[in-house]
N, C-alpha and C positions, 0 to 999 in steps of 0.2 A: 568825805562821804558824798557819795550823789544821790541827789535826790530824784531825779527823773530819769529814770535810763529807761531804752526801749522794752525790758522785760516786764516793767511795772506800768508804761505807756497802757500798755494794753489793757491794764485793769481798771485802768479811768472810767469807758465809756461803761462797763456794768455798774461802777459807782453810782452812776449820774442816775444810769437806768433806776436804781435800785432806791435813792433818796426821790427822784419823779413820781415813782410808784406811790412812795409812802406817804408824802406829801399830798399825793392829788387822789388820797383813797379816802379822804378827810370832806368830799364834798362829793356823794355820790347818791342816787333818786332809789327809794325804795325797792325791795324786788316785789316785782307781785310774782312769778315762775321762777322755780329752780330746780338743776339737776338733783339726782337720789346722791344721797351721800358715799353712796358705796364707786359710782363716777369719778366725783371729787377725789375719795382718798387714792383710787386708780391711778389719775392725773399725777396728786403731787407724789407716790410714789416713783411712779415712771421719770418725774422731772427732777427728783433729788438724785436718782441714779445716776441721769445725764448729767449732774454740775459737779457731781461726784466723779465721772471721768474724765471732767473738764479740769477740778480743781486740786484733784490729788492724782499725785505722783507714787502713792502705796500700791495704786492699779494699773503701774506699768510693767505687769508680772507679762513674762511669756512675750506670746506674740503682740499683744496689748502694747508692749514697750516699746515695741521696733520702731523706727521712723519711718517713714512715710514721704517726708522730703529733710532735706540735708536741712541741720541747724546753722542758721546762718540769716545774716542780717536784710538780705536779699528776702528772703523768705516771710521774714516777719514785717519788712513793711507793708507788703499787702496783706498781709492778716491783720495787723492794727489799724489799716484804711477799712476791710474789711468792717473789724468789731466794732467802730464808729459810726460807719453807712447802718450796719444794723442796727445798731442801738440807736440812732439818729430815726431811721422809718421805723422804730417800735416806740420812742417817745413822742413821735409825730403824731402816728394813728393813736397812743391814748390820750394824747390831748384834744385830739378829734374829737373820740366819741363823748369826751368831759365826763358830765354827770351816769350817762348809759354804758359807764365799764363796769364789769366784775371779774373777777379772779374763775367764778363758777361761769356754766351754761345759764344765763338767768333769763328772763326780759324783766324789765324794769316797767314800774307803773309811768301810762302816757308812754311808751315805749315811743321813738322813733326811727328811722330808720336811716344812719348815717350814709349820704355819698358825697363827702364831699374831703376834701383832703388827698388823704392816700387811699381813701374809701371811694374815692373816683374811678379808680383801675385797680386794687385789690380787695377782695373782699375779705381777707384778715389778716392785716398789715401789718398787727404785733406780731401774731406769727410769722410772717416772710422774717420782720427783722430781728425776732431773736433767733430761727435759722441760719440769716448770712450773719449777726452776731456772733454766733456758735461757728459757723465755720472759718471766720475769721480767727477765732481762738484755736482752734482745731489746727490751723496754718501755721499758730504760733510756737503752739505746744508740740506740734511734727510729729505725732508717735499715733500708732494707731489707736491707742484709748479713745483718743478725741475725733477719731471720724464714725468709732460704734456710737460715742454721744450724741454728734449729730444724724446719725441715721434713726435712734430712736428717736431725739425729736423731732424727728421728720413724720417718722409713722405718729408718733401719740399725738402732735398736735393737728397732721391730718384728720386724724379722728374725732379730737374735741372737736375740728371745726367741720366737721362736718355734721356732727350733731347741734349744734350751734345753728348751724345751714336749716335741717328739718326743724327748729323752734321758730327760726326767721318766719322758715315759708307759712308753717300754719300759721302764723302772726301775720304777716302781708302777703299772703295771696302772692293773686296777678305783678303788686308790685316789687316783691321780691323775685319773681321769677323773671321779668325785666331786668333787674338789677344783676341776676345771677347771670344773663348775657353780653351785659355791657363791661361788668368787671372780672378780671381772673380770680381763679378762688386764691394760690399763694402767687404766683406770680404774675407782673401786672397785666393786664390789656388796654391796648392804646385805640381807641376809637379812629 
């Protein structure tokens, strides 16, 4: 029996992501703002969809099933370098923010305003990296279910973040909108 083969490599880095999360939600600052609840259930409905085409093989009906690129070992080591780099800048940037992360659109009491990390050159770094996370899954899985996943997380968390962006700005002004020119919104900018 093996215990490591490349098809189970790939599930590592959502592991890590997924005990990071849980561990570090255990020490986080009030909210004073939050999104309406009808947002939220939006969100997580939109994102169970996506991990649902990420994670079952029942919705490789049809064209959904086809591949996409040849299954082959070529293939899946850049989608496991991939799901690593991503999951690697998504547990980067919540370590950043520490205490000022939430799952919702919120601002936190004493709000401050992270740049510093991956928040130096993107301005939602979880997002870029469960993105290239997802498409590095996407590379592994070969079938097209998994590039309609990433395309919806593309749009929906576009969208979280960009309402996240209008909370920012009325919360810092002048200095968020500095901040919205020095850094990219998902991908990075280098000064």
């Amino acid at each position: 029996m093996k215990f490591l083969t490349l098809s189970n490599l790939e599930i590592a880095p959502w592991y890590a992501l997924a005990i990071y999360w849980a561990f570090s939600a255990l020490r986080l600052k009030r909210i004073k703002v939050s999104e309406d609840p009808g947002g939220r259930l939006w969100h997580i409905g939109i994102m169970v969809l996506v991990f649902m085409f990420l994670s079952s093989d029942r919705l490789d009906f049809g064209p959904l099933g086809w591949r996409f690129v040849p299954e082959s070992r070529v293939v899946w080591a850049p989608g496991i370098f991939l799901t690593f780099l991503g999951a690697g800048l998504a547990i980067w940037a919540r370590y950043s923010l520490g205490q000022y992360w939430s799952g919702r659109i919120t601002l936190k009491e004493d709000h401050q305003l992270i740049r510093f990390g991956p928040y130096a050159y993107i301005r939602h770094p979880i997002y870029s990296g469960l993105i290239l996370a997802m498409a590095g899954t996407a590379f592994v899985i070969g079938e097209w279910r998994a590039v309609v996943a990433v395309l919806l997380a593309v749009v929906e968390l576009s969208r979280k973040a960009s309402k996240e962006e209008a909370l920012l700005a009325t919360e810092f002004g002048e200095q968020y909108r500095e901040y919205r020119r020095q850094a990219g919104f998902l991908t990075p900018r280098f000064r």
